[in-house]
N, C-alpha and C positions, 0 to 999 in steps of 0.2 A: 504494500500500500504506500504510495507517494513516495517509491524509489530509495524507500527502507528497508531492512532486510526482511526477508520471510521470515512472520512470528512476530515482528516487532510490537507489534501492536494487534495482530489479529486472534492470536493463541491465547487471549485472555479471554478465559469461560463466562461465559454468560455477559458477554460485551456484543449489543447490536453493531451493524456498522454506523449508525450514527452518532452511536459512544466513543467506536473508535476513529471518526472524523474528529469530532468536539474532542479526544481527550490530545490529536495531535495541535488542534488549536490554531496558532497563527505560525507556528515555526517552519523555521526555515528545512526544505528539506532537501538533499544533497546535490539531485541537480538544478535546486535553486540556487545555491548556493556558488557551488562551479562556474555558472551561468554569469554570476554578479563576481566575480574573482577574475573572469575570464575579460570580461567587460573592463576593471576596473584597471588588468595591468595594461589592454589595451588601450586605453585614455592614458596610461601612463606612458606606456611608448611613444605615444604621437604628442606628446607633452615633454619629452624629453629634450634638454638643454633649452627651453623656451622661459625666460624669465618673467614670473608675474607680477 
């Protein structure tokens, strides 16, 4: 579920999937994560030796 491991959050008993949406909440999850990492060193590169 949302590119966590299998089980992460699904293998807890008696947990609908709406529990296990609401209990991952607003967090970040890994290929969001990548995604804004990935973004941020490229803003970095194209920013490189330009003084602000």
């Amino acid at each position: 579920m949302m590119g966590l491991p299998a089980g992460h959050v699904t293998d807890v008993p008696g947990l609908t999937r709406t529990a296990q949406l609401k209990a991952l909440g607003n967090g970040v999850v890994p290929q969001q994560a990548a995604a804004a990492l990935q973004l941020l060193a490229a803003r970095s590169l194209d920013g490189a030796g330009v003084a602000a």
